[in-house]
N, C-alpha and C positions, 0 to 999 in steps of 0.2 A: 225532721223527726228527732229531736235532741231527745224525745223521752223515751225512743227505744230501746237505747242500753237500760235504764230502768226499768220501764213496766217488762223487760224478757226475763231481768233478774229478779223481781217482786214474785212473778210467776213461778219459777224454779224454785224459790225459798219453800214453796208448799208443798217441793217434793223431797222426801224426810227420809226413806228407806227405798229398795231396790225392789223395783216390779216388775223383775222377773218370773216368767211360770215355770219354768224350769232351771235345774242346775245338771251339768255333765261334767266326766273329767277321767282324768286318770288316775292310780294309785300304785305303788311299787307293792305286790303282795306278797306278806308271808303266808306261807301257805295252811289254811287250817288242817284241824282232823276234824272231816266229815265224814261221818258214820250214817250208815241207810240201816235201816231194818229190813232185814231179807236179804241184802247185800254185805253190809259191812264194811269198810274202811274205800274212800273213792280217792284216787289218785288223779293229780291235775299236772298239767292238760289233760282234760277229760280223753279217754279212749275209744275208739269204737265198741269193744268187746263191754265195757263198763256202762257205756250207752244202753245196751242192749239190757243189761242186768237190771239196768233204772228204769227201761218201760218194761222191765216183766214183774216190778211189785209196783207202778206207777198205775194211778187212774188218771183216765180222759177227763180232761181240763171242764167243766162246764162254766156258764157265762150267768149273767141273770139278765134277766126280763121285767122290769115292773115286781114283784115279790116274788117271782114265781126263780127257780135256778134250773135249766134246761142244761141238755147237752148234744149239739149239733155242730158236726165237725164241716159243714159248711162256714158257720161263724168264726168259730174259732176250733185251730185242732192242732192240742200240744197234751204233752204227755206234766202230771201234778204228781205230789209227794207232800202230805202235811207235816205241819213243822213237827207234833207232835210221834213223826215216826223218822226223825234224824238227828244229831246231834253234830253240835259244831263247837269246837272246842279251840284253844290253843291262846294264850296271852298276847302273841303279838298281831292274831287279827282280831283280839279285841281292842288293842291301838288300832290297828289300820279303821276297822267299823267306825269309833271315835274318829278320828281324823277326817273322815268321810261326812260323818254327818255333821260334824263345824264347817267345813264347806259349804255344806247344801246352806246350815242354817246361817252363816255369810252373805251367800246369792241370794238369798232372800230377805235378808233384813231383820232376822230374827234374833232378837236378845233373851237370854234363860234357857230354860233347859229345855231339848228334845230328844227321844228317846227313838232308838230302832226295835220293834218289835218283830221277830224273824215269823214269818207269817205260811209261806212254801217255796218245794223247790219246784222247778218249770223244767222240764228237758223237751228242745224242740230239736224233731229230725225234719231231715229234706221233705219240703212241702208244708211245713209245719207253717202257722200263721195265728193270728188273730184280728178279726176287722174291727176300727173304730167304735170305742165306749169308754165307758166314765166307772171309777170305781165307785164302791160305795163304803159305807165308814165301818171296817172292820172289828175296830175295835174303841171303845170312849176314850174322846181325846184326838182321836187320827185326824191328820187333816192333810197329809201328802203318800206318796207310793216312791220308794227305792228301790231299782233295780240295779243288782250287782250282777253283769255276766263276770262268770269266770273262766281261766283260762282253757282254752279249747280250738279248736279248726273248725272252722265254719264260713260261710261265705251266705252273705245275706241276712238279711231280718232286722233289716233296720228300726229305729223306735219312732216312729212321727207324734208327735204331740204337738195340739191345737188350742188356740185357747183366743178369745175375739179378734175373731178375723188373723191372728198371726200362728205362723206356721214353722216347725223344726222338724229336722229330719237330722236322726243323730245313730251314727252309726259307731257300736257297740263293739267292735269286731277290733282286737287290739295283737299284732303279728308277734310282739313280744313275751315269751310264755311269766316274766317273771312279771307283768304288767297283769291290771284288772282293770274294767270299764264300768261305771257306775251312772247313772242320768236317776233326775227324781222330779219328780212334777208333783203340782197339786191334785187332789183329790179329782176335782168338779171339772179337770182338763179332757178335753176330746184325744183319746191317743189309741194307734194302732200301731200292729207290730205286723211290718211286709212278711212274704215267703222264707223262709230259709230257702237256699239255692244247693246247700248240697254240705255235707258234716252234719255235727253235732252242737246244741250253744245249751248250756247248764247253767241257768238263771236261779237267784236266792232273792226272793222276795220280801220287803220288809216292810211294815207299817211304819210313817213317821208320826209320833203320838207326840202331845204334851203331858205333861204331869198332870195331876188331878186337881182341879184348882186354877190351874193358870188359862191364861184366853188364848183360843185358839187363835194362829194366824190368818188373816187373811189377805188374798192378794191384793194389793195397792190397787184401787182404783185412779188412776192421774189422765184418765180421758179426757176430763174440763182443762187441764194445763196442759195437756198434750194440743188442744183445740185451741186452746186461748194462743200458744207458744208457735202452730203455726200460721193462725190469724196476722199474726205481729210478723212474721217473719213473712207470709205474702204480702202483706200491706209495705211492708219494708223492700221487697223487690219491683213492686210496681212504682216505688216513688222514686226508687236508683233511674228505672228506665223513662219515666216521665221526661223529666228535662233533665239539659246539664245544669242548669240554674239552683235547681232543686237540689240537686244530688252534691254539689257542692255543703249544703249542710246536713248533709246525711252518711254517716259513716261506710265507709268500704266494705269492713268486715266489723265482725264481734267478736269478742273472745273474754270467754266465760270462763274464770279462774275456779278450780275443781278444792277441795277441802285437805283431801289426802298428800303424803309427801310422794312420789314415785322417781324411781333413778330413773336412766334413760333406759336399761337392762327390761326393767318390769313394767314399761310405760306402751300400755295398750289396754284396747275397749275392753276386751276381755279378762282383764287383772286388773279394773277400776272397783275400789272397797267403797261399799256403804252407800252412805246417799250420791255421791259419784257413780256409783255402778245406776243408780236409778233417775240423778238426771241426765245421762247420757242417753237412757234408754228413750227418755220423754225426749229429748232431743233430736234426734236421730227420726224418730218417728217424726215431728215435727218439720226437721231436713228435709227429709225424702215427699212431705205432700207438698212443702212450699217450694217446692224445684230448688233446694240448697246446698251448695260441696258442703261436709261438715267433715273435721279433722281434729285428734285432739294431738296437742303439741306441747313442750315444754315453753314456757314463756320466762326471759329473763330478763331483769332488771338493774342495767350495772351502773352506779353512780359514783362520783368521787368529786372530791370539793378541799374546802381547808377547814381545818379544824381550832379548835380552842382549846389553849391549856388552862384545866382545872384545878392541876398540882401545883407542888412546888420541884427543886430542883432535886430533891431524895425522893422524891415520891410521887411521880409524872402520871399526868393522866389527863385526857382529855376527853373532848365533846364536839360533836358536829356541830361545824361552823355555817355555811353556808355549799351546797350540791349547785356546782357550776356547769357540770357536767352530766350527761346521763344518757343512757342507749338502750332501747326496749327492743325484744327480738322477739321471733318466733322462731324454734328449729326442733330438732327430733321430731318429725311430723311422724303419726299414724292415722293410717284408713280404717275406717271401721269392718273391713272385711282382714285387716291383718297385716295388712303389705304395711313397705314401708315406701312411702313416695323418696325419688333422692333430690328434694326441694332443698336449697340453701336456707337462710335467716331471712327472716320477713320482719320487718319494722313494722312496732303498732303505735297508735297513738291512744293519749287518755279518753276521748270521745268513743274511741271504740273498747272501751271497757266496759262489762256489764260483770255488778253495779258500776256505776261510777264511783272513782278513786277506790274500789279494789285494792289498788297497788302504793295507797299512798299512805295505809298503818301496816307496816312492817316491823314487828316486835320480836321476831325469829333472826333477826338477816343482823347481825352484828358486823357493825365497821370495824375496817382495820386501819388502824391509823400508825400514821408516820413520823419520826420525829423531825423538826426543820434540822435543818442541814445547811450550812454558808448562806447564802441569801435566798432559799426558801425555804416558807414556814413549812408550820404543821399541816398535815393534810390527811386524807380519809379514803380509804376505797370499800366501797358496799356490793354487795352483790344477793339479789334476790332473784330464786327462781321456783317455780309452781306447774304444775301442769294446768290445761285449760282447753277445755274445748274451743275451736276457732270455725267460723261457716262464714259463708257470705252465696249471696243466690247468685244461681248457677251462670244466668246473661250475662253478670256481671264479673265472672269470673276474668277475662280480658283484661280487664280494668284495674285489679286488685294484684292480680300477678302481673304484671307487668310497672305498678309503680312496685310495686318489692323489690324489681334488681334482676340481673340478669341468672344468678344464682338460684332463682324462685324460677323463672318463668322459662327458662331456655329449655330444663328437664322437664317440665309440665307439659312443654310443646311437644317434646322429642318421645313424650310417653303418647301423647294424642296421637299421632304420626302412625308411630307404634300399633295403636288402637285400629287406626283407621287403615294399616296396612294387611293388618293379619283380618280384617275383615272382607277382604277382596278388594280395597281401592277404587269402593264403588264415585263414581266421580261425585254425584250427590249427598252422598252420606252426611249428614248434620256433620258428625266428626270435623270430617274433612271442613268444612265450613268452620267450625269451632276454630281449628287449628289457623288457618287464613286470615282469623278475626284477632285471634291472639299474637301472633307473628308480626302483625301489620301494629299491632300497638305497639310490641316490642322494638319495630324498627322505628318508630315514633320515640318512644322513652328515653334510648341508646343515651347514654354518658354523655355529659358534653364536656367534660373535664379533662384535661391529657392523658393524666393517670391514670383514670378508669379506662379512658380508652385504650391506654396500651396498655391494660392487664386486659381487658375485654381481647385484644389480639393474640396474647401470650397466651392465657386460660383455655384458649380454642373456641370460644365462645363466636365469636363473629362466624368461625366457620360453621360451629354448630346450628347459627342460623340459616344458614345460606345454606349449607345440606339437607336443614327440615325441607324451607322451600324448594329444591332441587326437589325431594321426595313426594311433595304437594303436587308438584308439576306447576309451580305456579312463578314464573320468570318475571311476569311484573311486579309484584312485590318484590320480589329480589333487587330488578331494576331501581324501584325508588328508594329502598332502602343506600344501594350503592350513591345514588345520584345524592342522597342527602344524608349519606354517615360519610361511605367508603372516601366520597372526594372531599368531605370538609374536613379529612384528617385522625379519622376513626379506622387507619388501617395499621396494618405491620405487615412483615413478611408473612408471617402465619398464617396470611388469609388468601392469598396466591390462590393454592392448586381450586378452593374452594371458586373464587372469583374467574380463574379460565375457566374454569367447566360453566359456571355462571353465562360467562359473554359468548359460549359456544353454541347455546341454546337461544341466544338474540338472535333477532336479524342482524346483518352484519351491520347495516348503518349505524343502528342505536345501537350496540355493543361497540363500536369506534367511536361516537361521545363520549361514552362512560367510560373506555381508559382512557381520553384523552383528558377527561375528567379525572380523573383520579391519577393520573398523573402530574398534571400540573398541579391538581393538590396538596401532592405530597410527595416529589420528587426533590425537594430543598430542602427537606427533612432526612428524607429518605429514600436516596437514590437508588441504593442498592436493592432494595425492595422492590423500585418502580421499573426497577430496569430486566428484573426477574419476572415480572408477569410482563412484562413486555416480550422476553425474549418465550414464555411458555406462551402465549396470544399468537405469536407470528413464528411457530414453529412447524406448520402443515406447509413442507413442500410443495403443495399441487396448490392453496391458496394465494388468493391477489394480496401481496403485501400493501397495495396501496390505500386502502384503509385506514391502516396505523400510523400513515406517516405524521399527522397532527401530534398523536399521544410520542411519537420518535421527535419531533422536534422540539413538543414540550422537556422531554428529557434531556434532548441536548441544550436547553435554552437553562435549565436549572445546573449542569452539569458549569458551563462556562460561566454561568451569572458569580460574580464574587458575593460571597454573604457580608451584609452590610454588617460593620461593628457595632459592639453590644451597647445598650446606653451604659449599663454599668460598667466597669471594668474587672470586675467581680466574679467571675464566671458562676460563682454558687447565685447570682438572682437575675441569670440571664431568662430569659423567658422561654420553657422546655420549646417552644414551637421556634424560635428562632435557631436554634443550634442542629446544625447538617451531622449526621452521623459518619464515625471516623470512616475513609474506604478502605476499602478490603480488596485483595485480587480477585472476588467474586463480583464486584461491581463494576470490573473493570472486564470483565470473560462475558458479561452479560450483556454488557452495553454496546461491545463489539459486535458480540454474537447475532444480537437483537437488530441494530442500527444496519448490520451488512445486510440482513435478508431485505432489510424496508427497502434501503439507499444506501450502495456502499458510501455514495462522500458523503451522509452524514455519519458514517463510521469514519473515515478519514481524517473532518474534522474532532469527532472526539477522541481519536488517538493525538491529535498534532495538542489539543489539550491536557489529555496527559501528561503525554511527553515536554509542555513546555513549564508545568508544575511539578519541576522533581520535588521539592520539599513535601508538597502532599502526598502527589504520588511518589514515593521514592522506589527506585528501580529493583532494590534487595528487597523490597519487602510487600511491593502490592507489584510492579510490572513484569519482574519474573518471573513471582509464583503464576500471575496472570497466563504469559508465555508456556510456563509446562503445562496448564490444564488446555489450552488453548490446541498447543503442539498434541497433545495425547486425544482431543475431543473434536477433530475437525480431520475427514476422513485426507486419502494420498488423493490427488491433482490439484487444480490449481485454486486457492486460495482466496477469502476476499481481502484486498489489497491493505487494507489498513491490519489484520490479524497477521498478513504475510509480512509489514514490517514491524511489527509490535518483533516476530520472533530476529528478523535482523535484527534490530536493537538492544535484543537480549544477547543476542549470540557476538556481538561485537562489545559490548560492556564484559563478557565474562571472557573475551579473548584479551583482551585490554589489561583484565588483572590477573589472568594465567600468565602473560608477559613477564610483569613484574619479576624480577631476580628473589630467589626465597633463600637465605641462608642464616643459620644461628647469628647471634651475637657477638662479635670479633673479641672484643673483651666486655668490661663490667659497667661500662655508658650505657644508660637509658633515655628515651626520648624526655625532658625535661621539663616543659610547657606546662605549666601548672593555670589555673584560675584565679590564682590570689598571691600577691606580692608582700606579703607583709614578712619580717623578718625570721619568721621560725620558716615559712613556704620559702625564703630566699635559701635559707640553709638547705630546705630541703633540694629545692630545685639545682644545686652546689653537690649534692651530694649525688642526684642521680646522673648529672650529666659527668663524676669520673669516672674514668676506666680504671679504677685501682682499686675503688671500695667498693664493697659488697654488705657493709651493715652501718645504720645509722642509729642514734643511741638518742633520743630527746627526755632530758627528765624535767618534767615540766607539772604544772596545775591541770587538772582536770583536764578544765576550759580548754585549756591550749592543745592539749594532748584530743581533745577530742576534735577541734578544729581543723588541728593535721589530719585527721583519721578520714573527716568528710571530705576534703580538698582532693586526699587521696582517690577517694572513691569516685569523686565527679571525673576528676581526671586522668583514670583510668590508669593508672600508672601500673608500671611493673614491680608488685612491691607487696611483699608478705608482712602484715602486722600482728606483733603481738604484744601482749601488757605485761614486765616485771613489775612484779609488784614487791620488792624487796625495798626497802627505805621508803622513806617520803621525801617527798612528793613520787610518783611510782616513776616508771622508765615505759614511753612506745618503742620500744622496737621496730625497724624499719628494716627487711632483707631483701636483696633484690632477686625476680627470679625470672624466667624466658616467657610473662604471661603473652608478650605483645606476637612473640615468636610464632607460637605455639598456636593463636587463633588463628595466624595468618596460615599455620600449616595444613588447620583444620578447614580453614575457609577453600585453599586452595584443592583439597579435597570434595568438597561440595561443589565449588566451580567446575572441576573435571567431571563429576556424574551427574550436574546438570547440563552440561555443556553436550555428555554423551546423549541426554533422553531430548536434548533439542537438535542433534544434529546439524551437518553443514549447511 
């Protein structure tokens, strides 16, 4: 169907103004001087006592009938006051009035003048009402009704107005006393006003007239576009579902670029101006018969490229050269009932623009351009963006959220969930089925790129799928998703606690494939990780550890495996999947922890590995720390063997350098061992190993001076530097001071209160 984004936009072109029957809203009121005859000046919030005063010079409301004007408080039964026996007075409600009725004539598409003519006042007490009718044309020219309540207590009486086949229910009732509630419909509308339930509501009636001479409004008739708009859009759902064959040239979604500018602040159905306010309506109408999610959203357009210089070298200026680049999005989603979805950026393509190229005269969207700089030119960054209505039918909704990203689809699901849980969790529920069928895509789409995938770990997003389906109750999905994301590499730590509760819910066989799978996955990557849901999988005392032992020996077979060297030597273009992450004493408390409950000798062997890798593992920095969480996390009797000599080995490494003799420096010799031999490092090296001197003076070039400075630093020397800078070439200063003393006092401190929290 490539002529769908056309013939939808051809259709809409013919809708010009807003075909609304109604406008409502709020207004901040000053408050007038209303004066009653017989009464005299009415104080707002309306009162009880002033109520009372209103129906004692008020008549019974009558209705009409065909020419006749009856009065039967079965119909209607509210208490009237002609305008001709009140006055209403005061400068700034006749701004407010004004204000009001640019609104109405906004919502309705009306350009030129309309006037409020004050027509009567209405006081409705408890039980007060009026059923279903149509006004009639009060005065030449009229061609709508404005009701203003004003401020008061009241509870009840809402305003329903009807008008083909659509239906409002707008309630009038605003808790604010400095606030007023105003709604206006057309003449020829079906509208009824419910009970009041209990107070007082003080209604000012007003004719909406035109001037004398000009054409009355009338409501937009756009049922032929409304009908045509959703012909096109069912014909367009049933070709999606046809075949995939099919659907491969027919667009996902639509997105229908809107006329007006809107910020992300005032971008909603409800604060769409002009012909926007009335193709949304036709649209929406057309949504909802042709089964279509419809949403309007900001749509942005960012492109950048290189540019062309048109100046000269006083007076620069340039011109797009050619857009090499460019990124189309959808965000700031709204629903037409208000909310705001928390969907990510949805990518569109030109095919689903209606019209077609929409977006390719841009005469608003000025480039910013760059000047070249060393070896690259000129260049350009553009940015367009619009708001736009976006639908796509509803079957197809799986399909469209789901190639968007995990930022579109993951919260779409977690709202479905949502939906389907606060609805009692009935097991059949379409919902539930919705969710199931979107889930199952998403674990389909998942990233296949590294990056994505470990931001899809870090974002929480993995887990976030894995708790929808947890919440579904639906494990096989989850299962295939793991069998064909989690083990080819689409994991991280992050996904753990998610992934045990996951395999806790399998039978135990198929939950010992899939970590035995996902382990050998991504245990060469990521040991530390693998060896965490290993050890949270086989952490039930009272279960058979023999299960796991596949997913334990894969571990141990990645743990011993040496990682093959990189082809490059490079390490910036090693390839992210070949590079094993640094360990940590948590990889090493894990794999203990984990391997003893399986098999202690395969814990036995992964300590002897360890242990015989001091450089990786080195003792201060991964098998101690390993030992104190070890010693503090593993209850008093008897130990499994490999964790019970992890801590001898700690505990005779730190008795080995509590040995050691500790005393200051005899005299002014420092250990001398430098990295680099070249003549200024000889002097230095000269100078730290006497016992007589205590400062050394280099005045030297930069270069040199800085050279000594790094030798220094790599080699750790005991040596305070600092720069005179008096003459040239300047002076390093070199003083010597107890730094080597001083850590070893410090270390021997740490030794001893590790030494205490490991015990003999």
């Amino acid at each position: 169907m490539p002529e769908l984004a056309a013939a939808l936009a051809k259709c809409l072109a013919r809708v010009q103004r807003p075909g609304a029957f109604y406008a409502t809203g709020t207004f901040d009121i000053h408050p007038p001087r209303l004066e009653i005859e017989g009464v005299g000046p009415i104080a707002l919030p309306l009162q009880s006592a002033q109520a009372e005063q209103l129906k004692s010079v008020a008549e019974q409301a009558p209705y009409g009938r065909g020419t006749e004007t009856l009065v039967d408080t079965q119909v209607r039964r509210t208490w009237q006051i002609d305008a001709e026996r009140m006055r209403i007075t005061g400068r700034r409600w006749a701004e407010d009035l004004a204000s009001v009725v640019a609104r109405i004539s906004a919502t309705f598409g009306i350009a030129g003048r309309v006037e409020a003519e004050l027509y009567k006042l209405l006081v409705y007490e408890q039980g007060s009402f009026f059923l279903a009718h149509r006004d009639t044309e009060k005065s030449p020219g009229m061609f709508a009704t404005l009701v203003v309540v004003l401020p008061g207590d009241f509870e009840g009486g809402e305003l329903m107005v009807r008008h083909r086949g659509q239906e409002v229910r707008l309630d009038l009732h605003r808790d604010e006393p400095s606030e007023a509630a105003f709604a206006a419909f057309y003449a020829d509308c079906l509208h009824e006003v419910l009970p009041i339930h209990s107070g007082h509501r003080l209604t000012l009636i007003y004719n909406l007239i035109r001037p004398q001479g000009e054409p009355l409004p009338q409501l937009p008739d756009y049922d032929a576009e409304q009908a045509q708009a959703t012909d096109l859009l069912s014909a367009w759902g049933r070709a999606l579902d046809a075949s995939q064959d099919l659907a491969a040239a027919v667009p996902l979604k639509l997105v229908y670029p809107l006329e007006h500018a809107y910020t992300p602040a005032e971008l909603g159905f409800d604060t769409l101006k002009g012909a926007d306010a009335a193709v949304a309506a036709v649209v929406s109408a057309a949504a909802r018969a042709a089964d279509c999610d419809l949403f309007l959203a900001l749509a942005s357009v960012e492109e950048s490229g290189w540019a062309e210089s048109t100046g000269d070298w006083h007076d620069p200026d340039y011109e797009i050269g050619e857009v090499t680049d460019s990124n189309e999005s959808l965000h700031d989603w709204r629903h037409p009932d208000g909310s705001r979805p928390a969907m990510g950026s949805l990518p569109f393509f030109g095919d689903e623009v209606a019209p077609p190229g929409a977006f390719e005269v841009r005469d608003d969207s000025e480039p910013e351009f760059s000047e070249a700089t060393g070896n690259a030119g000129a260049s350009f960054e553009r940015l367009y963006q619009c708001a736009a209505l976006v639908l796509w039918p509803r079957t197809n909704r799986a399909a469209v959220l789901a190639a968007g990203g995990l930022a579109v689809s993951l919260p779409f699901l977690d709202e479905l969930v949502r939906q389907w849980q606060a609805a009692g969790q009935p097991p059949e529920d379409p919902l539930r089925a919705e969710a199931r069928t979107l889930a199952a895509r998403i674990s389909t789409a998942w990233p296949t790129d590294d990056w994505a995938r470990k931001h899809a770990s870090e974002a929480g997003q993995t887990r976030m799928l894995l708790d929808a389906l947890a919440r579904l109750d639906d494990p096989e999905c989850a299962a295939v998703f793991v069998a064909g994301q989690s083990a080819a590499g689409a994991y991280g730590p992050q996904d753990n606690e998610s992934l045990a509760a996951m395999l806790a819910r399998l039978p135990t066989a198929r939950a010992a494939d899939l970590l035995a799978a996902i382990v050998a996955g991504n245990a060469g990557r990521q040991p530390a990780a693998c060896a965490d849901l290993l050890a949270r999988v086989s952490a039930d005392p009272a279960g058979d550890p023999e299960p796991w032992r596949a997913a334990a020996l894969a571990l141990l077979a990645a743990l011993t495996t040496e990682a093959q060297p990189p082809a490059s030597p490079d390490p910036r273009f090693i390839d992210p999947r070949q590079r094993r992450a640094p360990p940590t004493p948590d990889l090493v408390v894990q794999t203990l922890t984990a391997l003893a409950r399986i098999d202690p000798s395969l814990a036995d062997r992964a300590l002897d590995h360890f242990m015989a890798n001091s450089v990786r593992y080195g003792m201060d920095n991964i098998l101690l720390p390993a030992a104190l969480i070890l010693k503090g996390a593993t209850a008093a009797g008897p130990r499994p063997t490999a964790i019970d000599a992890l801590l001898k080995a700690a505990l005779t490494h730190l008795d080995q350098r509590i040995a050691e003799p500790l005393e200051p420096p005899a005299d002014l010799s420092r250990p001398a061992k430098l990295s680099c031999s070249c003549s200024y490092c000889q002097r230095l090296s000269r100078f730290l190993a006497s016992p007589m001197e205590s400062v050394w003076k280099l005045k030297a070039a930069e270069a040199e001076r800085n050279h000594v400075t790094e030798v220094v630093r790599r080699s750790n020397s005991d040596l305070d530097l600092a720069t005179d800078k008096k003459g040239r070439p300047y002076t390093l200063v070199c003083t010597k001071n107890q730094a080597s003393y001083e850590r070893r006092v410090r270390q021997r401190a740490q030794d001893l209160e590790q030494r205490g929290r490991l015990g003999g």
